[in-house]
N, C-alpha and C positions, 0 to 999 in steps of 0.2 A: 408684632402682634396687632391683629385689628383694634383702632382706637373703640370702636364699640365695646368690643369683648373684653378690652381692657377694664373700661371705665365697668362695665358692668361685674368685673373680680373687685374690684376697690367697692363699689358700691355694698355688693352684697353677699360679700366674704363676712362680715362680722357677724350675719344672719347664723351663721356654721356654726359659730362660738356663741352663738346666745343665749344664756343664763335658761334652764327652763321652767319659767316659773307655774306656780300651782295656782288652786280658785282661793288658799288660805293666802296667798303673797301678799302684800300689805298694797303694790301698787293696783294687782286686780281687783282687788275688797274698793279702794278709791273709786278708780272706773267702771268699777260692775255697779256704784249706786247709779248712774244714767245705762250706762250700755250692758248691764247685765254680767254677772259672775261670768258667765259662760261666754260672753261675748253677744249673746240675744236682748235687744234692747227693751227696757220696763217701761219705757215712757215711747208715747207716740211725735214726739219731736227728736229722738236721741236715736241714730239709727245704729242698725247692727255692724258689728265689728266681726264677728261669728265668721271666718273661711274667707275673707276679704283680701285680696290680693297685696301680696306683701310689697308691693312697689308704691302702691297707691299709698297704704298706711305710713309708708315709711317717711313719703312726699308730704303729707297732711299735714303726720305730728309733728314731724322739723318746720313746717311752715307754720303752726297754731305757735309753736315754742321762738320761734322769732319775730311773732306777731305778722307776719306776711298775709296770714288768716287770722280775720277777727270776726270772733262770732261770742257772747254774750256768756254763755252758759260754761263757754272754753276758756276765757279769758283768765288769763295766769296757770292754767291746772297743767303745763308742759313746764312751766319756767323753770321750773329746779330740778326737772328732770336732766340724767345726763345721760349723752350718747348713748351706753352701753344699756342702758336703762331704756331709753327707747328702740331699739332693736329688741330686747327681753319681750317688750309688749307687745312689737310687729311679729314675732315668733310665735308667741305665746295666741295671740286672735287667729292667724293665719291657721292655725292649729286645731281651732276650734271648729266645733262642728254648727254649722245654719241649721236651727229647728225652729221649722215657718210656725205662727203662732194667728190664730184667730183672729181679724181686725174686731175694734172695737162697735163695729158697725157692717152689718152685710154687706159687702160689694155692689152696686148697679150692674148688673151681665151687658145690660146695653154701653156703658160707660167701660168697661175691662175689655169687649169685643172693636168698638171706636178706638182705644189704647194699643190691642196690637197691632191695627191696621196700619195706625200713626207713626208708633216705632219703627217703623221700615220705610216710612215715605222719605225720600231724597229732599231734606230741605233747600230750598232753589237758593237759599243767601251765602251757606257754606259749601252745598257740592255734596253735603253726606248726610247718611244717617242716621239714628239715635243706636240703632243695630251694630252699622260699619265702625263704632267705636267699642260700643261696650257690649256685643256679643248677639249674636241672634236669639242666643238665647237669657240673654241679659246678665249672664254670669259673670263677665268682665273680660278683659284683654290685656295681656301683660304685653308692654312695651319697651324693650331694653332699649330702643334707640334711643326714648329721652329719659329713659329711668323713672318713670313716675307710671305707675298700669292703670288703665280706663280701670274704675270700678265695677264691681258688681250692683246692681240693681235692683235683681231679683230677689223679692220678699223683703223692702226695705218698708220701712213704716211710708204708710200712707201722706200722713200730716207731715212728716219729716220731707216728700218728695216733693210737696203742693209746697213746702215753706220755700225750698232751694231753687224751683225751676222757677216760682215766683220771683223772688231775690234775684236771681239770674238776670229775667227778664224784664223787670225794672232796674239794670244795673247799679243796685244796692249790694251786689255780693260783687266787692271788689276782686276777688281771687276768685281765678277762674280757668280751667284748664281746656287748652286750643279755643276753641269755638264756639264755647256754652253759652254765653252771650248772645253771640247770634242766632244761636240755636235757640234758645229760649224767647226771647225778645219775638220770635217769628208764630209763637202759640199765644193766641187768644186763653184764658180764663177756663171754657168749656176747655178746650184741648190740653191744658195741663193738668185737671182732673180727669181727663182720659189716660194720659198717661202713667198719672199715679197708680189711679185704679188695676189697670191692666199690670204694670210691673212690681207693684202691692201683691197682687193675686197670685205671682209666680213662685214655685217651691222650689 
């Protein structure tokens, strides 16, 4: 059998048998105070979980829960979760449906127009672009080769995007998937608020 095809039955056979849990479950009621019962996030730093590619999710929370990813707000909220318990969760958001919600602040048109240009341009330091990962239309790309899927992007909180390609780009965000690094490290200040904006605006 193909080692790919394999690894990816081991991978995400237990998704099959995943508990299906409700908005009353006691783990969603936790996670829904930053990311939203539903999966749609309440706070402009906690991004949506809402239809998010279950490979990416799955990659995240194992990596928050062995501290591979450290981030502030995350810190311990995986620890005592177990396996079966987080596959429930990757089932359970994947599941959900994205409902684009108002920014807290009107969009710039000039600044969301400069952001889709961006998204497509071939950064000269990796070879690719913000598109050729995560989607033309920024909705995400599943990846079984390495088992972990580009995210979705589209209609992610603003402040949430400006915090990460910042952090990226000052490599302060030590976890970091292929190329983000480079890729980030390569946008000016103005240009990471372009891209916010523009992939903020998307439904």
């Amino acid at each position: 059998m193909n080692r790919i095809l394999l690894a990816c039955l081991v991978a995400y056979a237990p998704l099959v048998f995943a508990k299906a849990l409700t908005q009353d479950s006691e783990l969603v009621q936790t996670c829904g105070a930053c990311h939203g019962i539903d999966g749609n996030s309440v706070l402009p730093t906690a991004p949506n979980l809402a239809g998010q590619l279950s490979g990416y999710l799955l990659y995240e929370m194992n990596a928050f829960k062995t501290h591979d990813r450290v981030d502030p707000m995350m810190d311990g909220m995986l620890d005592s979760l177990t396996e079966p318990q987080i596959y429930d969760l990757v089932k359970y958001y994947k599941t959900q449906k994205f409902v684009p919600m108002p920014p807290a602040e009107p969009l710039d048109p000039e600044l969301v127009a400069a952001g889709k240009k961006l998204y497509t341009k071939k950064i000269t330091e990796v070879g690719l672009s913000c598109a050729e990962c995560h989607g033309a239309d920024a909705m995400g790309v599943v990846n079984f080769g390495m088992l972990k899927d580009f995210p979705r992007l589209a209609g992610q909180k603003y402040d949430y995007l400006v915090s990460n390609l910042t952090q990226y780009a000052h490599r302060s965000k030590h976890h970091s998937i292929l190329g983000m690094r480079q890729v980030a490290a390569s946008l000016n200040e103005q240009e990471i608020k372009e891209l916010a904006s523009y992939l903020s605006s998307l439904k």
